[in-house]
C-alpha positions in Angstrom: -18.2 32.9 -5.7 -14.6 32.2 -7.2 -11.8 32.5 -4.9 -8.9 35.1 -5.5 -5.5 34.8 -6.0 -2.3 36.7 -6.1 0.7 35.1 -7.1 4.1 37.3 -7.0 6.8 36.7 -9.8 4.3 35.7 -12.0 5.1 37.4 -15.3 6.8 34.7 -16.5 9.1 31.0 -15.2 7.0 29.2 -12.4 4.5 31.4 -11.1 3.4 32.4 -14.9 2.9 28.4 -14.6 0.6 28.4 -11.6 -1.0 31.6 -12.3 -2.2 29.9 -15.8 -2.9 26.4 -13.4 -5.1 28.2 -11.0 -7.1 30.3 -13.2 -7.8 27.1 -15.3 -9.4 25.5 -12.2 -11.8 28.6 -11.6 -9.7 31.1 -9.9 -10.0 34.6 -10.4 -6.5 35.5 -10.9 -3.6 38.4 -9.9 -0.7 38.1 -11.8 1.9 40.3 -9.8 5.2 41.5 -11.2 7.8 44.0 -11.1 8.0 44.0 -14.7 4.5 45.3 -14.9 3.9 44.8 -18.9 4.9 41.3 -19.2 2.6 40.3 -16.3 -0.2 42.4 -18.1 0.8 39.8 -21.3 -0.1 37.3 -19.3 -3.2 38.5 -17.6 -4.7 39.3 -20.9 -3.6 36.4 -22.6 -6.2 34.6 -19.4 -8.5 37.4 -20.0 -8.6 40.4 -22.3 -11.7 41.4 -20.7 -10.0 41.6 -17.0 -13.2 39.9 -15.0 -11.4 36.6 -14.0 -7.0 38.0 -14.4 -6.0 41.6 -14.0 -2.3 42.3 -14.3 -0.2 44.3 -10.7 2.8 46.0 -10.6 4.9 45.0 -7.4 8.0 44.9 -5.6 8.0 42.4 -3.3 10.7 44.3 -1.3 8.0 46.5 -0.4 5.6 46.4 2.2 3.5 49.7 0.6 3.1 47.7 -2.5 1.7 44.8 -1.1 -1.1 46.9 0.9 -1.5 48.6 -2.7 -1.9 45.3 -3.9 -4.7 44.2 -1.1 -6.7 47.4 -1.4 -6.7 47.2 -5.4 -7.8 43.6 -4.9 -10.1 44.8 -2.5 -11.6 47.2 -4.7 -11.4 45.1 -7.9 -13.2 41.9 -6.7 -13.9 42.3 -2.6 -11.1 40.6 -1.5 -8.6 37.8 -1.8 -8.0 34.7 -0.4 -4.5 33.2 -1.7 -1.4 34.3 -1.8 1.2 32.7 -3.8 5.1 33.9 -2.5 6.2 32.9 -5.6 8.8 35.8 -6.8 12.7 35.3 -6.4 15.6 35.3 -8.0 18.5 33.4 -8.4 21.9 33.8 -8.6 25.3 32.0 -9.1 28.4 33.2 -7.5 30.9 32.2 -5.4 31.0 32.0 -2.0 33.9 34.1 -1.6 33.1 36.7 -3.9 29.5 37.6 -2.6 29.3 41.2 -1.7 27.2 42.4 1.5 25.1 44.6 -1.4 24.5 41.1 -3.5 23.4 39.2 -0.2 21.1 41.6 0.8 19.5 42.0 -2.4 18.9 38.5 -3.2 17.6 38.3 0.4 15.2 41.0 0.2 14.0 39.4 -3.1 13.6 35.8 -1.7 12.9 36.0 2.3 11.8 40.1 2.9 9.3 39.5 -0.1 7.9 36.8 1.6 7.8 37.7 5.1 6.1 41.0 4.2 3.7 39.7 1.9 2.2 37.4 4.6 2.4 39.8 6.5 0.1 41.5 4.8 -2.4 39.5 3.6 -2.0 37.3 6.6 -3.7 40.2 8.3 -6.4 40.5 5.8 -7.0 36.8 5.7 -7.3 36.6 9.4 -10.0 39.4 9.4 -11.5 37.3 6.9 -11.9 33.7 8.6 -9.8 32.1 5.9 -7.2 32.4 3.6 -4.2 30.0 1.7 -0.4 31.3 1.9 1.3 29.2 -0.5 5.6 30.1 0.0 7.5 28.5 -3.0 10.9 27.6 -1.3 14.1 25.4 -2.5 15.5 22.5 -2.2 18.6 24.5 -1.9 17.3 26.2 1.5 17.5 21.9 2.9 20.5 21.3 1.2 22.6 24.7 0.7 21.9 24.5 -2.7 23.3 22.7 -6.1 23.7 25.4 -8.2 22.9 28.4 -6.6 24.5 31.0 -4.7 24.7 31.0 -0.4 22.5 34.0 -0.8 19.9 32.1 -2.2 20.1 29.0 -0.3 19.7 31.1 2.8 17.1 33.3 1.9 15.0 29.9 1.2 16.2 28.4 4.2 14.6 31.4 5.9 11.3 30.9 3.8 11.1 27.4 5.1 11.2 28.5 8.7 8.9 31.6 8.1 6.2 29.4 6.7 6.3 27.7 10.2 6.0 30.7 12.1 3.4 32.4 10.2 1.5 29.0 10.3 1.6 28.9 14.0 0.6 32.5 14.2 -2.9 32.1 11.6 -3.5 28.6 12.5 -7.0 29.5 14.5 -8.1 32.2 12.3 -8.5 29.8 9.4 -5.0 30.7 7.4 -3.2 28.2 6.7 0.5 29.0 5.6 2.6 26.7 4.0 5.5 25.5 1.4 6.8 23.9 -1.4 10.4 23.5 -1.9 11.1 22.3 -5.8 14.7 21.1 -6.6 15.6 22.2 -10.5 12.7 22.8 -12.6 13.1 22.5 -16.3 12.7 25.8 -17.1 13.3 28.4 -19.4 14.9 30.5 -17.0 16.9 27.7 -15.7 18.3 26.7 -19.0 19.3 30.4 -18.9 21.3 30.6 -15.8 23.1 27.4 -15.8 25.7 26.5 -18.0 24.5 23.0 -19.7 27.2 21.3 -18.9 26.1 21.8 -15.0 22.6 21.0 -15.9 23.2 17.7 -17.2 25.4 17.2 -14.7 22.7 17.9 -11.7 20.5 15.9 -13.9 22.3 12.8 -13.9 22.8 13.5 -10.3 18.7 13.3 -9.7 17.4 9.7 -8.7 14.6 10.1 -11.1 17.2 11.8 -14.1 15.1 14.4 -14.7 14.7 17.8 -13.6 11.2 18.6 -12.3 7.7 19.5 -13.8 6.7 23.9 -13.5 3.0 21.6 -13.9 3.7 19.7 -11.3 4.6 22.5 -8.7 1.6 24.2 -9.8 -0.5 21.0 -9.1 0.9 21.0 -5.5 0.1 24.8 -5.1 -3.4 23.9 -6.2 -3.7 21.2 -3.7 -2.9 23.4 -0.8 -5.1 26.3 -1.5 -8.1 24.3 -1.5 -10.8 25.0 1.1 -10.4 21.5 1.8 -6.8 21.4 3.0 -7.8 23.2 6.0 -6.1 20.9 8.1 -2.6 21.2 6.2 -0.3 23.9 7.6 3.2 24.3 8.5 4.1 21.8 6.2 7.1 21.8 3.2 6.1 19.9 -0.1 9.6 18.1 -1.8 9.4 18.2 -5.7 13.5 17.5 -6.1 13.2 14.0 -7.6 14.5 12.3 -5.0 17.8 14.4 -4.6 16.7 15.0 -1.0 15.6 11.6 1.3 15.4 12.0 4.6 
């Protein structure tokens, strides 16, 4: 029987990416979104006929979407069995001018979608004996971020500490929670929110001088969802290029 999987934000940038990654390698496939009709773009664009990708509406901000989301799943194919924290956004501004309204809505975005997501589907994976919680983090939650706002960087800094806790917490129910923190990802989006002189600037800054692989990520995600990565939880997965070396 195929495995499920829902992967928040993923109506376009990286989790379009590893939505189209996992339902190449078999996976029947959610593809969650606020923006409802682009995600639906993308399911169809997997499968028209809807019995291996169906489309979601969510707000990750919301804990009574996500159960919608489990109990459509539920209904749709019996279950799931990944989750993919993938939806966040990003945004530059400086320290100093960062309204308590613009903190707390990047962190509800970022670390509230996360931590009631697993939440859950941690629940529903634990009743089932196994699941895969895959939290896409930052390097800029390790390093306070390169061109990001402090919002951002400590929203992800929370998502790398929540993947701990909720790893500890499903370890012996057969969930395994955990991480992957990319640094900047050549992106559409990216190329979007930072100015290219910036970009090329980070770039030149990267060991490797060049800014990371969406394929890559989505490799990584792959990896850790697999029934036989049991014994990997808990753990962060670096994709910056070498702009963190500890």
């Amino acid at each position: 029987m195929k495995r499920v999987a829902l992967i928040t934000g993923a109506a376009r940038g990286l989790g379009e990416v590893i939505a189209r990654r996992m339902h190449a390698a078999g996976y029947r496939v959610a593809v969650a979104d606020l923006n409802v009709d682009a995600a639906r773009t993308v399911a169809q664009s997997l499968d028209a006929s809807g019995d291996t990708a169906i489309a979601l509406a969510l707000d990750v901000t919301d804990k009574a979407a996500f159960e919608s989301a489990r109990a459509a799943l539920q209904e749709h194919w019996g279950g799931t069995d990944v989750l993919v924290n993938n939806a966040g956004k990003s945004q530059v501004s400086a320290l100093m001018d960062i309204s308590p309204e613009e903190f707390d809505r990047i962190v509800a975005i970022n670390l509230r979608g996360t931590f009631v997501g697993s939440q859950v589907f941690g629940a529903h994976f634990a009743e089932r004996g196994f699941g895969r919680i895959v939290n896409i983090g930052s390097l800029a939650g390790q390093n306070g971020g390169t061109a990001t706002g402090a919002h951002y960087a400590a929203a992800k800094g929370g998502v790398a500490v929540l993947t701990k806790v909720f790893a500890r917490e499903l370890a012996e129910r057969g969930v395994t929670v955990n991480c992957v923190s990319p640094g900047p990802l050549d992106l559409p989006i990216v190329h979007e929110t930072v100015a290219p002189e910036r970009l090329e600037a980070i770039r030149r800054a990267i060991p490797v001088q060049r800014l990371g692989s969406a394929e890559y990520v989505a490799d990584v995600v792959l990896l850790l969802t697999a029934e036989s990565a049991g014994a990997v939880t808990g753990a962060n997965w670096d994709a910056n290029g070498g702009l963190l070396m500890r």
